[in-house]
C-alpha positions in Angstrom: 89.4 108.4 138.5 90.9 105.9 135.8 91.0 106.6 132.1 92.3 104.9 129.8 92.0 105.1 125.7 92.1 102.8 122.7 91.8 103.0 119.1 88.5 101.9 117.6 88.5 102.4 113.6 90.1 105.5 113.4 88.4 106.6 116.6 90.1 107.3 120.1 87.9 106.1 123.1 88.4 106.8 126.8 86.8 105.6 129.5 86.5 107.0 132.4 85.1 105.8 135.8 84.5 108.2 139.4 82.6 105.1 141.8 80.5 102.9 139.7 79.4 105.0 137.2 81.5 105.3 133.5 81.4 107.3 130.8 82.5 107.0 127.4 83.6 109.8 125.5 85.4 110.8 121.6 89.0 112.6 121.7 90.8 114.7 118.8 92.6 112.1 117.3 94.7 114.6 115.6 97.0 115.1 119.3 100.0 113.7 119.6 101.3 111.5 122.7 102.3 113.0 126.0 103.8 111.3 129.4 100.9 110.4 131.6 98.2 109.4 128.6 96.6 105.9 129.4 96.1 103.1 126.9 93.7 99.7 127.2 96.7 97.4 126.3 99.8 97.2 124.2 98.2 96.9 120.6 96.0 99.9 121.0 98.8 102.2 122.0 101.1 100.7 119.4 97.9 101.8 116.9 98.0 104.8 118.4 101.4 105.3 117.7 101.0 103.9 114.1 98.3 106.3 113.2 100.2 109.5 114.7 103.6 108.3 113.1 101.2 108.0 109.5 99.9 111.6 110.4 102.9 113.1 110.9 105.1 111.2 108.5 107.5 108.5 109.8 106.9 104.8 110.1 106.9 103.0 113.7 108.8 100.1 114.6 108.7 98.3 118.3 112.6 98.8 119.7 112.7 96.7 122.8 110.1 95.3 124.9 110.6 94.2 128.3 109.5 91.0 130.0 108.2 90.2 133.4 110.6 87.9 135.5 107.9 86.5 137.3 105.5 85.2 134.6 107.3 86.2 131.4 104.3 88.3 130.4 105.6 92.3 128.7 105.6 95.0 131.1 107.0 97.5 129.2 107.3 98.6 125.3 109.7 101.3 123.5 107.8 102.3 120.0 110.3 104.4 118.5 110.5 106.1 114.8 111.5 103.4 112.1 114.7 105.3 111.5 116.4 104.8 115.0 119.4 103.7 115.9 121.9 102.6 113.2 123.2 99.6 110.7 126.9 99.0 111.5 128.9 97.2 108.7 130.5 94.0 109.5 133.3 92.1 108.1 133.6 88.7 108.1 136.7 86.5 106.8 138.6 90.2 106.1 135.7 90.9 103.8 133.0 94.0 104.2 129.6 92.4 103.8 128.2 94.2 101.7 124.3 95.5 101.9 121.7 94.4 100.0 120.0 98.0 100.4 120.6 101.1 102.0 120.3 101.4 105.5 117.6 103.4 106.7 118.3 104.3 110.3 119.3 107.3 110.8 120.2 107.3 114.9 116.6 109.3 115.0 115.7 109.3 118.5 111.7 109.9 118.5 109.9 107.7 120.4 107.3 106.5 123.4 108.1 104.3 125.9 105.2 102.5 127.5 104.5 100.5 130.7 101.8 98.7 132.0 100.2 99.3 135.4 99.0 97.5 138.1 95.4 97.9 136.8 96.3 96.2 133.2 96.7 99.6 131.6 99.3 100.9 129.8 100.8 104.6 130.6 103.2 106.7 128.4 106.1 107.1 130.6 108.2 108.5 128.2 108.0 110.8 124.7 110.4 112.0 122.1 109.3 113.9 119.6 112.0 115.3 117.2 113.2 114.1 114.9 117.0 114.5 112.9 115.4 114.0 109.4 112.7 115.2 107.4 109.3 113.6 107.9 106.5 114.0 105.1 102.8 113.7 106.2 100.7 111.4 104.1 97.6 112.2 105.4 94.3 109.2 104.4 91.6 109.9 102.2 89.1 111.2 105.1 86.1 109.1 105.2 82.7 110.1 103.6 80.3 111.8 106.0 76.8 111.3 105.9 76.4 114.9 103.8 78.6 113.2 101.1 76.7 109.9 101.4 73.2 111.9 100.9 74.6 114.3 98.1 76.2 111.0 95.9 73.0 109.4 96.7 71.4 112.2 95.2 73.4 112.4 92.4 72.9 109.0 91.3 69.0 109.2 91.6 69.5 112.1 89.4 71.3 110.3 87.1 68.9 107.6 87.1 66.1 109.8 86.4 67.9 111.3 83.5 68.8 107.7 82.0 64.9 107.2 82.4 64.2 110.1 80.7 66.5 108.9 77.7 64.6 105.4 78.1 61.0 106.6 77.7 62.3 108.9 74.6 64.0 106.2 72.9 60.4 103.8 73.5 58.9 106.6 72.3 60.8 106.9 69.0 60.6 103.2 68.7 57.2 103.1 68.9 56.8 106.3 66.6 58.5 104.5 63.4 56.6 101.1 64.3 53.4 102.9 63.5 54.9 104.2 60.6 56.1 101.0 59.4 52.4 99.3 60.3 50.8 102.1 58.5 53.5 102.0 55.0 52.8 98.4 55.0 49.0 98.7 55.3 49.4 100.9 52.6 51.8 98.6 50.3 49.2 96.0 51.2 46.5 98.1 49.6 48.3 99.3 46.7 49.3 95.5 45.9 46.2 94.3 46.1 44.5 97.2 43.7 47.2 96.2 41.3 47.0 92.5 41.1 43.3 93.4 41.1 43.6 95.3 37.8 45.7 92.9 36.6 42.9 90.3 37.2 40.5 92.7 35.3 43.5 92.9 32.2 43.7 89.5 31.8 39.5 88.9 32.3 38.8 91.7 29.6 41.5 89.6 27.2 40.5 86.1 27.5 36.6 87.5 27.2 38.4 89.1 23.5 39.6 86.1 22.4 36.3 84.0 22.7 
């Protein structure tokens, strides 16, 4: 039987084949490497090793990678904590040369080493896991599930339903003082028009006076 695994979003795949027949099937993603554990190619364990390194708390960095004499292609790949190995000062002309920053290798000596097999796929051949300095997990904002998806989608039809609510009250209002102003200015229409009215009669009574 072969198996093999490789990263797919944050997913680990492996696929596994007894004859002709394969099968396809999720692992914890939360393990960490051991010796034996089979990759698709290069890139998807050095994502592997990303991701666990991001779990735990350390960044990755490839070390050495060895080439193929006959075609040049890599055979083999050490992926090793960022902090390995060391910075060694170096003077030049009798004068230190000085660092821009402060080194951060520590000689930590985690790591995987990784080759690649006959079929294509890559094998851990190798795994350190301590480390000589303190690692601090940063663990990614998990992503939403379809629960959270449902329960923010009903939160926002909520939410919508309440700003509808608000909506048909405010029309409501609206419409409310319209009709009040239609009917105060019926009204002012009316009382106008009685008024000029008597004035009309006033003035009809005086001229009628004065003849």
């Amino acid at each position: 039987m072969d198996v093999g695994t490789f990263m797919e979003d944050e997913t680990l795949i492996t696929e596994s084949s007894t004859g002709g027949e394969s099968g396809v099937c999720e692992i914890d993603t939360n393990q960490e490497p051991y010796e034996g554990m089979l990759f698709e190619s290069k890139e998807a364990a050095k994502a592997f090793y990303d991701e666990y390194g991001r779990r735990v708390g350390f960044s990755t960095r490839i070390v050495s990678s060895r080439k193929s004499e006959r075609d040049g292609s890599v055979i083999s790949r050490r992926l090793a904590c960022n902090k390995e190995g060391f910075n060694l000062n170096r003077q030049k002309s009798g004068r230190v040369q000085l660092r821009k920053r402060e080194s951060k290798r520590e000689g930590c000596m985690a790591m995987i080493l990784v080759k690649r097999e006959k079929l294509g796929r890559w094998v851990v051949t190798k795994f350190l896991r301590e480390h000589n300095h303190p690692v601090v997990s940063s663990p990614r904002k998990s992503r939403p599930t379809l629960d959270d998806k449902d329960r923010r989608i009903r939160e926002l039809s909520a939410e919508l339903h309440r700003a509808n609510q608000r909506l048909a009250a405010c029309q409501e209002q609206l419409r409310t003082c319209m009709t009040f102003i239609e009917e105060h200015s019926e009204c002012v229409a009316r009382t106008v028009e009685i008024v000029v009215n008597k004035i009309r009669d006033i003035e009809s009574e005086d001229h009628s006076q004065h003849q």
